[in-house]
N, CA, C and O atoms as a Tripos MOL2 file, in Angstrom:
@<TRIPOS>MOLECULE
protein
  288   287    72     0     0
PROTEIN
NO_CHARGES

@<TRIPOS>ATOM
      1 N         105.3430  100.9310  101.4460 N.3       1 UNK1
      2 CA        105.4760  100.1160  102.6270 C.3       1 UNK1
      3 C         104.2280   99.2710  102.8570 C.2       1 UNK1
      4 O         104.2300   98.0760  103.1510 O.2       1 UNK1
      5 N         103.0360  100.1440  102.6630 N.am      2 UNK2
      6 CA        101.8900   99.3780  102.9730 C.3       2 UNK2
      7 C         101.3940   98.0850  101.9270 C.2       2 UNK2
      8 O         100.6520   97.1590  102.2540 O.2       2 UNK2
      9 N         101.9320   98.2710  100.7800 N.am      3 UNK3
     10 CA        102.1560   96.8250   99.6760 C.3       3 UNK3
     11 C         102.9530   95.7870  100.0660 C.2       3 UNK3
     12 O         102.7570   94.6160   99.7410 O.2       3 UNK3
     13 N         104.1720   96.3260  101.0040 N.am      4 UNK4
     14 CA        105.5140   94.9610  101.6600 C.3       4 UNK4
     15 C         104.2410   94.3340  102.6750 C.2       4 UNK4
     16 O         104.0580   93.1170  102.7200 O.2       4 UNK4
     17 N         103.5730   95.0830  103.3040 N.am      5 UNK5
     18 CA        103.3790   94.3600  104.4810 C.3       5 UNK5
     19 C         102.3440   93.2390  104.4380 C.2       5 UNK5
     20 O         102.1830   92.1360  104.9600 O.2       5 UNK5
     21 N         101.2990   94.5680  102.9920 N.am      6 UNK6
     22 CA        100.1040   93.0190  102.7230 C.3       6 UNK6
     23 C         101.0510   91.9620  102.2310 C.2       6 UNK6
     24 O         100.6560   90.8530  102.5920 O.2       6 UNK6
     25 N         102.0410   91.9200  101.6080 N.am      7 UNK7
     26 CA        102.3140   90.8410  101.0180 C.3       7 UNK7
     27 C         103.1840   89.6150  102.3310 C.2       7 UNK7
     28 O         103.8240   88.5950  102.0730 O.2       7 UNK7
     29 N         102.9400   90.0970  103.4090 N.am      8 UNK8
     30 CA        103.4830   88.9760  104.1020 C.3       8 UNK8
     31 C         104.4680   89.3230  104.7200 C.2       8 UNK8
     32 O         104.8570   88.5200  105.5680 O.2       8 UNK8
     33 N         105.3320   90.7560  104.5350 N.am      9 UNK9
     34 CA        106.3590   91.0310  105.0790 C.3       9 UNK9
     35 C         106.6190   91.7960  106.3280 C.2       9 UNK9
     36 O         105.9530   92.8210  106.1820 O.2       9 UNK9
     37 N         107.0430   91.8390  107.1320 N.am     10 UNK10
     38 CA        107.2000   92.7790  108.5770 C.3      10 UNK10
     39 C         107.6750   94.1980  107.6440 C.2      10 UNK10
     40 O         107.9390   94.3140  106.4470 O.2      10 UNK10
     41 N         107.6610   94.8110  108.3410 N.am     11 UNK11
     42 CA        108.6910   96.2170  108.2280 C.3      11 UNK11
     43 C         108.6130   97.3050  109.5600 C.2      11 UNK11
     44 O         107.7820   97.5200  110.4420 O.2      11 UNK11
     45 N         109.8880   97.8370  109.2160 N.am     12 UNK12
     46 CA        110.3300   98.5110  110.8400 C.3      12 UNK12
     47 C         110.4790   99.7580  110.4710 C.2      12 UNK12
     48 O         111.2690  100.1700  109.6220 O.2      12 UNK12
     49 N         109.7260  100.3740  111.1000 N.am     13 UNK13
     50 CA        109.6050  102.1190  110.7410 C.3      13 UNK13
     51 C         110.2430  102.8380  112.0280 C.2      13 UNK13
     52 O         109.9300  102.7210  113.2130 O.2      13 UNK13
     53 N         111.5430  103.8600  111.2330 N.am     14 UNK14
     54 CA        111.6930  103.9440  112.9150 C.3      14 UNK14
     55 C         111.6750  105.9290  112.4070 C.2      14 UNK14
     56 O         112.5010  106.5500  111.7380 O.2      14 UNK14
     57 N         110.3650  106.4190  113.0830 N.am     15 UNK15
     58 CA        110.2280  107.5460  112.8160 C.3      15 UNK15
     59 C         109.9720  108.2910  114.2420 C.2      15 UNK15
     60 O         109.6110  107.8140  115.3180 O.2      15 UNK15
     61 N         110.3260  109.8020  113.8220 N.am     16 UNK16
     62 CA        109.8690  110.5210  115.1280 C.3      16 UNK16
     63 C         108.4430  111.1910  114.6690 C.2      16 UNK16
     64 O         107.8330  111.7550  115.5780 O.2      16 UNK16
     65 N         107.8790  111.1980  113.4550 N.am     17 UNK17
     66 CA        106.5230  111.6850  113.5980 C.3      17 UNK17
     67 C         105.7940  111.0800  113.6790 C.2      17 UNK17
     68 O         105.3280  110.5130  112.6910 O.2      17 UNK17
     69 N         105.3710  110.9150  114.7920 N.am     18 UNK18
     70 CA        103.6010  110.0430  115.0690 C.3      18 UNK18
     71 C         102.8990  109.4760  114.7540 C.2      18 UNK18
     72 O         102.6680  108.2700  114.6650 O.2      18 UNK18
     73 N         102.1490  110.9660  114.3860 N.am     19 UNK19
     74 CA        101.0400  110.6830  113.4780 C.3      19 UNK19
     75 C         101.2360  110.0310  111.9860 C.2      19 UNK19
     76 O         100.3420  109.4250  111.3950 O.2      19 UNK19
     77 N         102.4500  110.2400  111.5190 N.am     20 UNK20
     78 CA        102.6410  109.4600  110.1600 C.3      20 UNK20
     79 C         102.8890  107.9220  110.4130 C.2      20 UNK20
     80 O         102.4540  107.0400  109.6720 O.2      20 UNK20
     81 N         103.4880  107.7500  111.3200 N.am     21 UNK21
     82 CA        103.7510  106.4770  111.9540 C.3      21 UNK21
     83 C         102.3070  105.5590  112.1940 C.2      21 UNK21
     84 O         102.1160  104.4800  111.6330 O.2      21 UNK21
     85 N         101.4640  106.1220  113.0130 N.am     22 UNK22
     86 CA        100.4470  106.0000  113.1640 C.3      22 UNK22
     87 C          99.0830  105.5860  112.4560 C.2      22 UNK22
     88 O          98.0870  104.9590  112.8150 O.2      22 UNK22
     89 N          99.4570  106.1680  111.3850 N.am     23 UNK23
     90 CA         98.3430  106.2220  110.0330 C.3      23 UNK23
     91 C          98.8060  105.3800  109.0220 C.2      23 UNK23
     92 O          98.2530  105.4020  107.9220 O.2      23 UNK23
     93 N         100.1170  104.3530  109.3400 N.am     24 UNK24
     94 CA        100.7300  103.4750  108.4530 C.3      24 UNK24
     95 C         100.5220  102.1880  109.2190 C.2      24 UNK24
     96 O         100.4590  101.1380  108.5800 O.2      24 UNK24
     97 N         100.3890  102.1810  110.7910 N.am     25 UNK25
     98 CA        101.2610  101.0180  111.2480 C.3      25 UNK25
     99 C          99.9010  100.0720  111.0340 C.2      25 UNK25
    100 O          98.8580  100.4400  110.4920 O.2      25 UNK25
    101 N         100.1510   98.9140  111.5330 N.am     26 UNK26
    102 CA         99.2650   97.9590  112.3160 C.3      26 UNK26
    103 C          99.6130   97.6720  113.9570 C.2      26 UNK26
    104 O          98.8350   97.1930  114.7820 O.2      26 UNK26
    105 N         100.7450   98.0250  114.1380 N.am     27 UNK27
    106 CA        100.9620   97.7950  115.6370 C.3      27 UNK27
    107 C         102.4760   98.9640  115.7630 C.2      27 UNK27
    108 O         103.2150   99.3210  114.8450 O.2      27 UNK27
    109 N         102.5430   99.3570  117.3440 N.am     28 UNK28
    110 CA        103.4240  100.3250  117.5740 C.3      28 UNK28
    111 C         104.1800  100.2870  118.5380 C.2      28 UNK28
    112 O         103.6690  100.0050  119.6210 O.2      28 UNK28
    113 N         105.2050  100.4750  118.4940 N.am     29 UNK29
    114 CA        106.0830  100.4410  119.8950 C.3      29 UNK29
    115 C         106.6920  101.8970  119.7790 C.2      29 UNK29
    116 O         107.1570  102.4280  118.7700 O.2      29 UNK29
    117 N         106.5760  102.4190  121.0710 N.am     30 UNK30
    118 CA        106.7150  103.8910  121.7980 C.3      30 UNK30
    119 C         108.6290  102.9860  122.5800 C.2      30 UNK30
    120 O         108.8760  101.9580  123.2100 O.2      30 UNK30
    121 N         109.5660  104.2600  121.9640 N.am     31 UNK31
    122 CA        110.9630  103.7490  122.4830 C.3      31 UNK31
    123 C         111.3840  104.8520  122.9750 C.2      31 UNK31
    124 O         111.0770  105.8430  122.3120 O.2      31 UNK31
    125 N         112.0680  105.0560  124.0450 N.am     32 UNK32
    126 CA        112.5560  106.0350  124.8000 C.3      32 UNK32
    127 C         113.6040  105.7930  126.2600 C.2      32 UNK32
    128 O         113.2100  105.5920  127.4090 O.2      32 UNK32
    129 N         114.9300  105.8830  125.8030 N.am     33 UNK33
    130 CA        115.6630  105.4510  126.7850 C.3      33 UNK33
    131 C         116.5790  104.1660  126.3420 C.2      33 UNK33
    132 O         117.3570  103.4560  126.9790 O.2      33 UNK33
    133 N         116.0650  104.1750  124.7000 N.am     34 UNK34
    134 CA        116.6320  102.5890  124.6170 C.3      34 UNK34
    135 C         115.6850  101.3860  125.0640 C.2      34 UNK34
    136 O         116.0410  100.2130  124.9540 O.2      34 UNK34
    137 N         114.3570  101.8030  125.6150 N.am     35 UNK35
    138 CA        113.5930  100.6330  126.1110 C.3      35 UNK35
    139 C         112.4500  101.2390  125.6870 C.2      35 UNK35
    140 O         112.3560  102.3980  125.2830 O.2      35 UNK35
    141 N         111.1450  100.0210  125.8410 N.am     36 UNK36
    142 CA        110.0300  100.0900  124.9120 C.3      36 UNK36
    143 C         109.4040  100.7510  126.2450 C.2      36 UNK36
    144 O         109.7220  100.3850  127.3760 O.2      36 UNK36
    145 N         108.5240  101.7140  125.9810 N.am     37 UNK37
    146 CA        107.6410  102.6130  126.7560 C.3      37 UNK37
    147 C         106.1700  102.0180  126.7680 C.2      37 UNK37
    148 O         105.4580  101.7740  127.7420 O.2      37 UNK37
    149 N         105.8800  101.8320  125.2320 N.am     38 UNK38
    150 CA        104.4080  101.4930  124.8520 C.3      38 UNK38
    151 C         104.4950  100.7820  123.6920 C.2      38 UNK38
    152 O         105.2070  100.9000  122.6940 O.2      38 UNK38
    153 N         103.6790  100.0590  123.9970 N.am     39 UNK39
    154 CA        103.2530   98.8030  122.5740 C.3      39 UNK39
    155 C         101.5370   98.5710  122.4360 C.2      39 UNK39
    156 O         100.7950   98.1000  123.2970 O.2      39 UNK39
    157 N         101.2370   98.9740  121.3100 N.am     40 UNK40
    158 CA        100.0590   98.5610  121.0920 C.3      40 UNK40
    159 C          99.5580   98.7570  119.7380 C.2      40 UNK40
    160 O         100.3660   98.8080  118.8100 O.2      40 UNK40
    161 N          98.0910   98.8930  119.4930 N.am     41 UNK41
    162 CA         98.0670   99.2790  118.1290 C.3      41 UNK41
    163 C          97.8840  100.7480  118.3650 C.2      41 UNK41
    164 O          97.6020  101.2770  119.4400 O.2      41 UNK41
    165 N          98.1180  101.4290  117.0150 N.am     42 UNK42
    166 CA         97.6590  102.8730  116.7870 C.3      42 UNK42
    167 C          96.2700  102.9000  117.6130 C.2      42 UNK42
    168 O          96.4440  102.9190  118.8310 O.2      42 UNK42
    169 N          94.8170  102.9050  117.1500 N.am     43 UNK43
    170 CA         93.7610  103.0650  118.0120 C.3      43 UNK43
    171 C          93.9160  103.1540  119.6380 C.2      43 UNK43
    172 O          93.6250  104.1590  120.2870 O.2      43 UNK43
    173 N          94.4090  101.9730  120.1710 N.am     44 UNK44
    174 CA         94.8740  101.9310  121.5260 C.3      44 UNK44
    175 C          95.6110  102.7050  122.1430 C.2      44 UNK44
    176 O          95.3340  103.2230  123.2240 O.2      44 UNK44
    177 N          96.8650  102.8940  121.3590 N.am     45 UNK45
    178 CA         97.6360  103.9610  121.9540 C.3      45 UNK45
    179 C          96.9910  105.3660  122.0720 C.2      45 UNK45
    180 O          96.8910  106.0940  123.0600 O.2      45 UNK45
    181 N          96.5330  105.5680  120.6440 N.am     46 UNK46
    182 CA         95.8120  107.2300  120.9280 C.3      46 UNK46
    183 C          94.7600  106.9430  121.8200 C.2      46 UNK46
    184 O          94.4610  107.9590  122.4470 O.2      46 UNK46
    185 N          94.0030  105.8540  122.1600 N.am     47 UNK47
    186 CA         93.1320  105.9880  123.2890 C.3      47 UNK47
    187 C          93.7480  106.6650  125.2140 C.2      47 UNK47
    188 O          93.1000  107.0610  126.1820 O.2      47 UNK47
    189 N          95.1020  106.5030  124.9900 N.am     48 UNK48
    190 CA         95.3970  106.8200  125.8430 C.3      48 UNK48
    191 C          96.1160  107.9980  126.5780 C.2      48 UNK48
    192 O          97.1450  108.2650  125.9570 O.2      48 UNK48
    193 N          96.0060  108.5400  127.3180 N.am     49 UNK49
    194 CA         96.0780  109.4120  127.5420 C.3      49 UNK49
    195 C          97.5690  110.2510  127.7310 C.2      49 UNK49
    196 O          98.0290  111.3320  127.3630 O.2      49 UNK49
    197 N          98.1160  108.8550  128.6830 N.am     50 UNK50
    198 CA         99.9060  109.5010  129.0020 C.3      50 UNK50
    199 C          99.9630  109.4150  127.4570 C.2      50 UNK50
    200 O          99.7460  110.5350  126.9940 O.2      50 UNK50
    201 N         100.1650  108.5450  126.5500 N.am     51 UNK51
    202 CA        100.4960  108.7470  125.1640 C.3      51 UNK51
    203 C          99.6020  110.3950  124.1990 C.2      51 UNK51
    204 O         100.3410  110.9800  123.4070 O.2      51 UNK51
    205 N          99.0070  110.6220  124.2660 N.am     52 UNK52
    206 CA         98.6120  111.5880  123.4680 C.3      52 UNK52
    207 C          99.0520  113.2220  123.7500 C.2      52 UNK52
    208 O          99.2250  114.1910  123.0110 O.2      52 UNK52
    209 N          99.1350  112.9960  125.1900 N.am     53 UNK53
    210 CA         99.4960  114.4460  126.1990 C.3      53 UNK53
    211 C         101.6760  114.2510  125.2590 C.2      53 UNK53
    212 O         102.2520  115.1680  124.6730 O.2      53 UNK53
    213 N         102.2370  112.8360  125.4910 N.am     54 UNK54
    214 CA        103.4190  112.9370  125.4040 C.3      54 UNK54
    215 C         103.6800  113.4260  123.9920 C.2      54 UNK54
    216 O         104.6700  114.1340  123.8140 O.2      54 UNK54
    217 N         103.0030  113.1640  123.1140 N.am     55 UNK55
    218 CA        103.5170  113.3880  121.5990 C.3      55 UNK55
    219 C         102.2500  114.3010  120.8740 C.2      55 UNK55
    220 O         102.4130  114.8160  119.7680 O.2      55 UNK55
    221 N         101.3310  114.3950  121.4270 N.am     56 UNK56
    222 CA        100.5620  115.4530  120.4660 C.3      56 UNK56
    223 C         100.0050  117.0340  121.9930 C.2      56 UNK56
    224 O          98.9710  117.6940  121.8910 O.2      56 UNK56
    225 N         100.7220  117.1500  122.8080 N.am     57 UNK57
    226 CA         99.4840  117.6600  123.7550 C.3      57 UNK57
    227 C          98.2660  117.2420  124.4260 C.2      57 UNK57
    228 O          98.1050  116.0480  124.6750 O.2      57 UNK57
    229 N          97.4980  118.0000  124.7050 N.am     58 UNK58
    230 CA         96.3360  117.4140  125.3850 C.3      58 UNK58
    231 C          95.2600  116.9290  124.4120 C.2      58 UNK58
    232 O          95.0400  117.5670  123.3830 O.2      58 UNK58
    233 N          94.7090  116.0190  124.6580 N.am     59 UNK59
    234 CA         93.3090  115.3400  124.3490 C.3      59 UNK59
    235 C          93.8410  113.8610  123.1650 C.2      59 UNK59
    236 O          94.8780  113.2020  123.0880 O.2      59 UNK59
    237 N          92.6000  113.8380  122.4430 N.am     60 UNK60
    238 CA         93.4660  112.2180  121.8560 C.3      60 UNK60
    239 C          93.2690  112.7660  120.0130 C.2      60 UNK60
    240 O          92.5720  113.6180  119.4620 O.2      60 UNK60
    241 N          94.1030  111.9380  119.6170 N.am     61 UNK61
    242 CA         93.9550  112.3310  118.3880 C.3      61 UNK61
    243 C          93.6310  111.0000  116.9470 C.2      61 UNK61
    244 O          93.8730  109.7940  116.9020 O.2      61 UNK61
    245 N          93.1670  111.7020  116.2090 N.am     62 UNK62
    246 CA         93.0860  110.7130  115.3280 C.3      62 UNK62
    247 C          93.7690  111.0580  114.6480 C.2      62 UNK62
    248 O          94.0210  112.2270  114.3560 O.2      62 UNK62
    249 N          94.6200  109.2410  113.8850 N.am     63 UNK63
    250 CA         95.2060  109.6100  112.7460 C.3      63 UNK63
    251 C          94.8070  109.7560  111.4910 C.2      63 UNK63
    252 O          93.7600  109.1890  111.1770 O.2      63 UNK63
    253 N          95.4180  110.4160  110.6360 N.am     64 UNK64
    254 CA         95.3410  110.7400  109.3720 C.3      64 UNK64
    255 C          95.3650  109.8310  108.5320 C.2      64 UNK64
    256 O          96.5000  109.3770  108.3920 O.2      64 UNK64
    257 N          94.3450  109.2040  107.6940 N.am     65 UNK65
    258 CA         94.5740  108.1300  106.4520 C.3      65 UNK65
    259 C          95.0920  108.6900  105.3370 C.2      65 UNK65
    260 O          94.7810  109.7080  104.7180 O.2      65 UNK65
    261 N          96.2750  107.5360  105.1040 N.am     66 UNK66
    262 CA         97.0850  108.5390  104.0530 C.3      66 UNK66
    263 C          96.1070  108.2300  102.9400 C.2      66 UNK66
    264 O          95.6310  107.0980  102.8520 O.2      66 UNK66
    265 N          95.8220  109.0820  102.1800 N.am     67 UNK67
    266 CA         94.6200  109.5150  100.6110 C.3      67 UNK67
    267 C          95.4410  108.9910   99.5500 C.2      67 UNK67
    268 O          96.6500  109.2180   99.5280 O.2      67 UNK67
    269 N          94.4980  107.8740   98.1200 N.am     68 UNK68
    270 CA         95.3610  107.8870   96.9160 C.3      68 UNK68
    271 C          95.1770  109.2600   96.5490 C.2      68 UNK68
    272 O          94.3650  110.0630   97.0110 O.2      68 UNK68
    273 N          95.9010  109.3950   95.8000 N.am     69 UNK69
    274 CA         95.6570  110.4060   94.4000 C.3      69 UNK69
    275 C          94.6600  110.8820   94.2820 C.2      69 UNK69
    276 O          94.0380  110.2690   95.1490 O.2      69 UNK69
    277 N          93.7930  111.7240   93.7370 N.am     70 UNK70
    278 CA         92.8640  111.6010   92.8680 C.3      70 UNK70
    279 C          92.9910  112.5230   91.3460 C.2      70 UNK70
    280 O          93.3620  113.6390   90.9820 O.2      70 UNK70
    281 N          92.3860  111.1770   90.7130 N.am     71 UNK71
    282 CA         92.7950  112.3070   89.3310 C.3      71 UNK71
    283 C          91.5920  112.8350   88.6890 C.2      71 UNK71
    284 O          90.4350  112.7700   89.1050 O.2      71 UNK71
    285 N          92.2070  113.5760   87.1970 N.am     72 UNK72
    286 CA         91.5800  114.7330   87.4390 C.3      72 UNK72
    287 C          90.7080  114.1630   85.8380 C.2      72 UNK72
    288 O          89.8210  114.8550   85.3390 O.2      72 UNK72
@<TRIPOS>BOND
     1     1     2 1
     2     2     3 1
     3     3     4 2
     4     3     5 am
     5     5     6 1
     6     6     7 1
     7     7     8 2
     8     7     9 am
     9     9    10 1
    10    10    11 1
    11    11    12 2
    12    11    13 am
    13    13    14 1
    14    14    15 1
    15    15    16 2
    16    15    17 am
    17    17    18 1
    18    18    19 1
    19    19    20 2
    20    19    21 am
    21    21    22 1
    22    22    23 1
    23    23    24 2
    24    23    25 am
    25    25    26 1
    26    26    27 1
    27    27    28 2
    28    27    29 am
    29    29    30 1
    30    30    31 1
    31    31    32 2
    32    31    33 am
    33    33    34 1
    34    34    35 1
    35    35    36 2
    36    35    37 am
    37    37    38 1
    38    38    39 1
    39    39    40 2
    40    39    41 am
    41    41    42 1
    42    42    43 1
    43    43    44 2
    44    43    45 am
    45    45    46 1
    46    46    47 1
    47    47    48 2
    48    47    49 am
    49    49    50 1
    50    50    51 1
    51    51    52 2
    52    51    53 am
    53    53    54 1
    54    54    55 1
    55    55    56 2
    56    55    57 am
    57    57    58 1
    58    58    59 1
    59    59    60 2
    60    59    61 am
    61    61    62 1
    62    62    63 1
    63    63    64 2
    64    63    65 am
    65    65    66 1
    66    66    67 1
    67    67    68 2
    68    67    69 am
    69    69    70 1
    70    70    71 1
    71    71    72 2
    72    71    73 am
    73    73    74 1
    74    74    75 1
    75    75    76 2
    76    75    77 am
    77    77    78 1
    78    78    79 1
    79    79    80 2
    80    79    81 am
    81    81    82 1
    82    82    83 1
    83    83    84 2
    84    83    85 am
    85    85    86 1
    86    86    87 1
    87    87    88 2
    88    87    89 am
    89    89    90 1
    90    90    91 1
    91    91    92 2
    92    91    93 am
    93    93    94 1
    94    94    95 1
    95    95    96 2
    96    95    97 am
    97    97    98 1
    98    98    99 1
    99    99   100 2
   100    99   101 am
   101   101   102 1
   102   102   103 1
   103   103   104 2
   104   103   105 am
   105   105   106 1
   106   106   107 1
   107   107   108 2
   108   107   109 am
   109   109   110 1
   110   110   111 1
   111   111   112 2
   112   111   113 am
   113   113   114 1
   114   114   115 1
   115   115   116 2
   116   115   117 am
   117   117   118 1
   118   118   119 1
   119   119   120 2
   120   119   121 am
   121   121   122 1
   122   122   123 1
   123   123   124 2
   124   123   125 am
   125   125   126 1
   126   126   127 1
   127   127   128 2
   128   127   129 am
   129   129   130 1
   130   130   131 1
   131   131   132 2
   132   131   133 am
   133   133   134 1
   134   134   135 1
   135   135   136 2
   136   135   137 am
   137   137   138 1
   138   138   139 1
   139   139   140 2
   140   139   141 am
   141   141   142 1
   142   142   143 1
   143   143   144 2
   144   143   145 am
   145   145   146 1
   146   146   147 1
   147   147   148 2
   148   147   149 am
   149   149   150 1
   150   150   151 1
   151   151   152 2
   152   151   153 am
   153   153   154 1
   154   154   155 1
   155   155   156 2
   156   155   157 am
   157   157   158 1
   158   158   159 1
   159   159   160 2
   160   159   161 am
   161   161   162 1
   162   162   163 1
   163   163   164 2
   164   163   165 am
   165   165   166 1
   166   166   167 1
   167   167   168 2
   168   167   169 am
   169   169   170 1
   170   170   171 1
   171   171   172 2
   172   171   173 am
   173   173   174 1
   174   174   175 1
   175   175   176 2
   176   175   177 am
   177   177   178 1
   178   178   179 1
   179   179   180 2
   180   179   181 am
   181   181   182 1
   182   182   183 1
   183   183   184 2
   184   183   185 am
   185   185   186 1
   186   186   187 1
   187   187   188 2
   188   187   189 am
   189   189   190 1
   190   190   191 1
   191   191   192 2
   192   191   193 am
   193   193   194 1
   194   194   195 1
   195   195   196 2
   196   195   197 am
   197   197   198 1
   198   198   199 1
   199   199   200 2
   200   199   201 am
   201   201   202 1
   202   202   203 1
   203   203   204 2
   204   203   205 am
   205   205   206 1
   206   206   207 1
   207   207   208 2
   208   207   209 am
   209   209   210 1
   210   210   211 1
   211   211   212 2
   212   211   213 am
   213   213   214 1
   214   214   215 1
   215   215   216 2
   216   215   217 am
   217   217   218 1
   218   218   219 1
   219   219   220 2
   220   219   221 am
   221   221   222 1
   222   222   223 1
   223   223   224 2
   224   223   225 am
   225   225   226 1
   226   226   227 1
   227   227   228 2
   228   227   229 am
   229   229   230 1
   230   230   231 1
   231   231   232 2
   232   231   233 am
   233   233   234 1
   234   234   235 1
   235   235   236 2
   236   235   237 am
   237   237   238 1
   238   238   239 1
   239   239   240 2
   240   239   241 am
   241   241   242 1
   242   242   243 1
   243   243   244 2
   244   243   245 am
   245   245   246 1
   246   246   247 1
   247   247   248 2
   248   247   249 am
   249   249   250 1
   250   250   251 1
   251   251   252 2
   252   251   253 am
   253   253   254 1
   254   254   255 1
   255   255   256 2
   256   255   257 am
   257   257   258 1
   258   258   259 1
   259   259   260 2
   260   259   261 am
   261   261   262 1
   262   262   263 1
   263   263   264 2
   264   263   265 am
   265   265   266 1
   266   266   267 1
   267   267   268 2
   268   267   269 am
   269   269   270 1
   270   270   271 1
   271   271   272 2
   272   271   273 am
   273   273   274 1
   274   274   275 1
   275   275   276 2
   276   275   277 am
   277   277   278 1
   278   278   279 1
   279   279   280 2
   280   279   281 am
   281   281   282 1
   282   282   283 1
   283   283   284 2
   284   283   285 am
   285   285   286 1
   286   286   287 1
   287   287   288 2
@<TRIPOS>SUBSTRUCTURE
     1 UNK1         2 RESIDUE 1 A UNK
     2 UNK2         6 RESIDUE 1 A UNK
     3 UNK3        10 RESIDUE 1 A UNK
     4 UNK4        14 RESIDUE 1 A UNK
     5 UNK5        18 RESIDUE 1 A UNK
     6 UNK6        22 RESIDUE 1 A UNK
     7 UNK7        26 RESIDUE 1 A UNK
     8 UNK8        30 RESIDUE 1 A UNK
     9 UNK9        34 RESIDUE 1 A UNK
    10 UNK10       38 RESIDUE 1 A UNK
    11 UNK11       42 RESIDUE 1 A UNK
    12 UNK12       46 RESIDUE 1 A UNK
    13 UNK13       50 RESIDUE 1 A UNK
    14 UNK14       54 RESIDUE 1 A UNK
    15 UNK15       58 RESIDUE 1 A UNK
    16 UNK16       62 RESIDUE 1 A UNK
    17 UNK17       66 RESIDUE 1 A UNK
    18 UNK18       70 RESIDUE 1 A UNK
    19 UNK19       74 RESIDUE 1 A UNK
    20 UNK20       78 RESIDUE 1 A UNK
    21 UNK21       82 RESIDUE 1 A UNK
    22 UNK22       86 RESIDUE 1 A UNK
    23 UNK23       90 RESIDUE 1 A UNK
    24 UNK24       94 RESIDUE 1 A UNK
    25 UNK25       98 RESIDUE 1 A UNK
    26 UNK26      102 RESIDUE 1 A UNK
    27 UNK27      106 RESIDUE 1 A UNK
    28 UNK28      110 RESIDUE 1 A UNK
    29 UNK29      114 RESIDUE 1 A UNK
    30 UNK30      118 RESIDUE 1 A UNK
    31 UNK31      122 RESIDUE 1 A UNK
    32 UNK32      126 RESIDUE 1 A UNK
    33 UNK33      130 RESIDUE 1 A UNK
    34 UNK34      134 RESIDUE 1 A UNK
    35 UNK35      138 RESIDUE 1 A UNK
    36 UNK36      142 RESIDUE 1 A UNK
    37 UNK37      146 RESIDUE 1 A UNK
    38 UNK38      150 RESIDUE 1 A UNK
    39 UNK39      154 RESIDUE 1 A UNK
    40 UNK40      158 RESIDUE 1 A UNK
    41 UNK41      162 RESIDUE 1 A UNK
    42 UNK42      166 RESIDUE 1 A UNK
    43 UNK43      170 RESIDUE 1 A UNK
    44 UNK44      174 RESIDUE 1 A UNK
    45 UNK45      178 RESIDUE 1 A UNK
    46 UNK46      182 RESIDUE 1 A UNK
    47 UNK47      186 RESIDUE 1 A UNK
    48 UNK48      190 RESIDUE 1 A UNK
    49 UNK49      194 RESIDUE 1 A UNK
    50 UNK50      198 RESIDUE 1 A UNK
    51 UNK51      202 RESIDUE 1 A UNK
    52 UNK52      206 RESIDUE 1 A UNK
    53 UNK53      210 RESIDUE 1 A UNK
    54 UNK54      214 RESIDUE 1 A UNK
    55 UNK55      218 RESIDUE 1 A UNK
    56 UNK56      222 RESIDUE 1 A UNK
    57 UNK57      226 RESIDUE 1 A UNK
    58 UNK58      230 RESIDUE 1 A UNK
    59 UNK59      234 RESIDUE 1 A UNK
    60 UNK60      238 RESIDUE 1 A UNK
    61 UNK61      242 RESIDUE 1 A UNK
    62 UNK62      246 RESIDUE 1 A UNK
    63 UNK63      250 RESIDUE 1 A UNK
    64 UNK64      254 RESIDUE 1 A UNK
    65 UNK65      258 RESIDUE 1 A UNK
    66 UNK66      262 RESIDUE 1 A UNK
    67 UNK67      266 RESIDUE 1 A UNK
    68 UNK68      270 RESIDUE 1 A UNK
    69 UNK69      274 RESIDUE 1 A UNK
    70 UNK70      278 RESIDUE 1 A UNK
    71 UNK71      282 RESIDUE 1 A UNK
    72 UNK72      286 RESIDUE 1 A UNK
C-alpha cells in the first residue's frame, strides 16, 4: 500500500485496528455512526485524548513503524 501511495495514488483503508491503520496512514478519519468523528493525521489524533482513551485506553500512544525485513 505504502508503494500505491508514493506513487501518486490515494488509497482507502477501512480497518478496525488502529494502530495498524495508524502506522500506515498519512491522514485519518475516525467513522462511527456512519459519520466522520475525527479527521486528522495519525500524530494529531494520538495527541488527543477523547481519541486514545476511545480506541487504546488511557494515555496516548505511539504508533508502531512497520520494520523491513532484516536478513540474515
Amino acid at each position: 500500500m505504502r508503494a500505491l501511495a508514493e506513487a501518486g495514488a490515494a488509497v482507502l483503508v477501512v480497518e478496525q485496528r488502529a494502530r495498524a491503520v495508524l502506522a500506515i496512514s498519512d491522514y485519518t478519519y475516525v467513522l462511527g455512526g456512519g459519520q466522520v468523528l475525527m479527521a486528522d493525521t495519525p500524530t494529531r489524533l494520538n495527541a488527543r485524548q477523547e481519541f486514545t482513551e476511545s480506541f487504546f485506553g488511557v494515555g496516548r500512544v505511539v504508533p508502531k513503524t512497520p520494520q523491513a525485513p532484516q536478513s540474515s
